[in-house]
C-alpha positions in Angstrom: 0.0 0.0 0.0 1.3 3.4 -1.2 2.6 5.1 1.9 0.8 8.7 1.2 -2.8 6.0 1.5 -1.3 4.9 4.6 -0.9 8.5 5.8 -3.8 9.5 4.8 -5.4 6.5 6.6 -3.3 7.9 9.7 -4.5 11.4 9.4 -8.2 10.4 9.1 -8.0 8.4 12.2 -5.8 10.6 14.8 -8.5 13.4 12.8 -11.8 11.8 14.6 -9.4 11.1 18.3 -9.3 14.0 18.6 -12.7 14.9 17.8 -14.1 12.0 20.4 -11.4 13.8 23.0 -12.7 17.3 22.2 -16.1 16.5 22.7 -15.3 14.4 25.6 -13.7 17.0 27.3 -15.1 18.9 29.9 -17.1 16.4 31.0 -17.1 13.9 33.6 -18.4 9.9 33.4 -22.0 11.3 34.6 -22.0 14.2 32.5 -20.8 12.9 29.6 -23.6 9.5 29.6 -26.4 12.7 30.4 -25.1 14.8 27.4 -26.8 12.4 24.4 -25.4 14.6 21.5 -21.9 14.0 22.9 -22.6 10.3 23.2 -23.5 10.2 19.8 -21.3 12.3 18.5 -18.2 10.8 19.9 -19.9 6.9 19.0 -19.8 8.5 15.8 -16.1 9.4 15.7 -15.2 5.5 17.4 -17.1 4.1 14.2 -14.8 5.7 11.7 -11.9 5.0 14.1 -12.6 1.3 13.8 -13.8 1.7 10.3 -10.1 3.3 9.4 -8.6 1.0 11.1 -9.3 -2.1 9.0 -7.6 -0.3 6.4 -4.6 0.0 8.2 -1.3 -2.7 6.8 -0.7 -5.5 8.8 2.9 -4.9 9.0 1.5 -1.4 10.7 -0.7 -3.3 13.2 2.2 -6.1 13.8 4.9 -3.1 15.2 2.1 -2.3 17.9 0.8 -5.5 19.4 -0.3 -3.4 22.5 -3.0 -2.2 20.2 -6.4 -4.6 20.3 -7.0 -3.9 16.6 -8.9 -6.9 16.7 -11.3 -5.5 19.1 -11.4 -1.9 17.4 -12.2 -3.2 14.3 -14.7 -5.6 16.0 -16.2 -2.5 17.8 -17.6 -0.8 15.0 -19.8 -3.6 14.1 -21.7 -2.6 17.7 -21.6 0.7 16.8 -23.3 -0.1 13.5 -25.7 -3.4 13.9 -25.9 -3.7 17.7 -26.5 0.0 18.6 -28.6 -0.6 21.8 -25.5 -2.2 23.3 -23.8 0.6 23.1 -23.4 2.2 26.6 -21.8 5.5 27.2 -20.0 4.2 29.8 -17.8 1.8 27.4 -17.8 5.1 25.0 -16.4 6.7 28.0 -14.0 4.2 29.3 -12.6 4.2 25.3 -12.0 7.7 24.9 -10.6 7.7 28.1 -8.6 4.6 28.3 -7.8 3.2 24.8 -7.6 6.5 22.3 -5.0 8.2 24.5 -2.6 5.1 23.7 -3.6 5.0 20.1 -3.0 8.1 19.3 0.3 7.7 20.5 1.0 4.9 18.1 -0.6 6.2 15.4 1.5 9.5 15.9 3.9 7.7 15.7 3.7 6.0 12.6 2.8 9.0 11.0 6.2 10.6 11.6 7.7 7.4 10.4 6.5 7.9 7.3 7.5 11.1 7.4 10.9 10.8 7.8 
């Protein structure tokens, strides 16, 4: 895969972490699972996360085993099919938890390509 896709792959996902952090922000566990446009919003921005991330070169994945691709990609099948499972407490926990990790990665990546 041409490494300006893969870039732009990278871009497009650290692009909608930092939207789910934005929105996020502010905003404690309680306030955030009462605030049901920034649920949705940032369940919105996890979907194209996982969605992104299925694009993303094995060899890519394989230098970050830390990483549950597995279970990112997995997760945007709930977002899409199995809606009424998800809770915005497991929206929370993510954008709490697992983006700030993932963005470091992906980050990182991205100025491997780069250089």
């Amino acid at each position: 895969m041409p490494s300006e896709r893969v870039g732009g792959i990278l871009q497009d996902i650290l692009h909608h972490i930092d939207l789910a952090i934005q929105f996020a922000a502010g905003l404690d566990r309680n306030a955030f699972a009462a605030d049901l446009r920034t649920v949705y919003a940032v369940t919105r921005c996890l979907e194209i996360t996982s969605e992104a991330s299925r694009r993303l070169p094995d060899d890519v994945k394989s230098r970050h085993p830390t990483i549950a691709w597995r279970q990112m990609a997995a997760a945007g099948n709930v977002y899409r099919h199995n809606y009424e499972d998800v809770a915005a407490h497991l929206v929370w926990e993510t954008v709490q938890q697992a983006l700030p990790p993932l963005k470091e990665v992906l980050e990182e990546e991205l100025a491997r390509l780069q250089s």
